[in-house]
N, C-alpha and C positions, 0 to 999 in steps of 0.2 A: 426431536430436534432441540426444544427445550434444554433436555440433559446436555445433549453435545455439546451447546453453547456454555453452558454452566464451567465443564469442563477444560474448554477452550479459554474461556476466561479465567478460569482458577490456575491454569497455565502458565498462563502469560501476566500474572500478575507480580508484583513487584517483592520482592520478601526484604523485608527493615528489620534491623533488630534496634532502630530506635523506641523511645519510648515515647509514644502518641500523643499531644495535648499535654506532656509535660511543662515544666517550669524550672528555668536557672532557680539554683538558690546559693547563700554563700556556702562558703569550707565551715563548718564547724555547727550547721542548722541541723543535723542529722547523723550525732555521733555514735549513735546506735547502729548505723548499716553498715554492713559488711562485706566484701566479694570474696564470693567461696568460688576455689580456683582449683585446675587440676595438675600435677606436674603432666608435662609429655615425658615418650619415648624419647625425645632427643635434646630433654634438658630443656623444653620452650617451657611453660604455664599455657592455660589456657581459660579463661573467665568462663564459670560455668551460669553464674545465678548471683543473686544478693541474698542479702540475710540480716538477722537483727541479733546483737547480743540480748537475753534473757538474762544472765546471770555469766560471774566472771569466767567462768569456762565452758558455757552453753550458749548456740547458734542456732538458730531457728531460718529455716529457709523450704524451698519446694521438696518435696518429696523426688517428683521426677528429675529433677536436677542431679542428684545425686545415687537414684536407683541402679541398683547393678555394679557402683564401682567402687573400687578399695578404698576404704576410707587411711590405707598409708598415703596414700597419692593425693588426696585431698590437704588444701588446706584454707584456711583464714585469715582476708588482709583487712586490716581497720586501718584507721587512720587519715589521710588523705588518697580514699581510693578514685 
């Protein structure tokens, strides 16, 4: 019965893709982060994940963010993302 509930609950629960207990900050406090993004099929983007510059041509972000897709399709927005 236990389980069921567990289930039923994990259900019904709400899915955010905000980010928890975060904090406003201004434009320009964090000019290392990144949105690594994906072209679509029909010419949209699609925000996959963030990421930090290491070095001028190097992005550092999740693995599974990126797992499995063509890195033609990918790409990199700085600036005021």
């Amino acid at each position: 019965m236990r389980a069921f509930l567990l289930i039923i609950l994990a259900c019904l629960a709400a899915i955010s893709h905000a980010i928890v207990g975060g904090e406003d900050v201004d434009k320009g406090t964090f000019p290392y982060v990144v949105s690594v993004q994906e072209d679509g099929w029909t010419g949209s983007v699609k925000q996959l994940c963030g990421g930090f510059i290491v070095k001028a041509n190097k992005v550092v972000t999740a693995a599974d963010c990126v797992d499995g897709l063509v890195a033609s399709k990918l790409r990199v927005l700085g600036g005021d993302v």
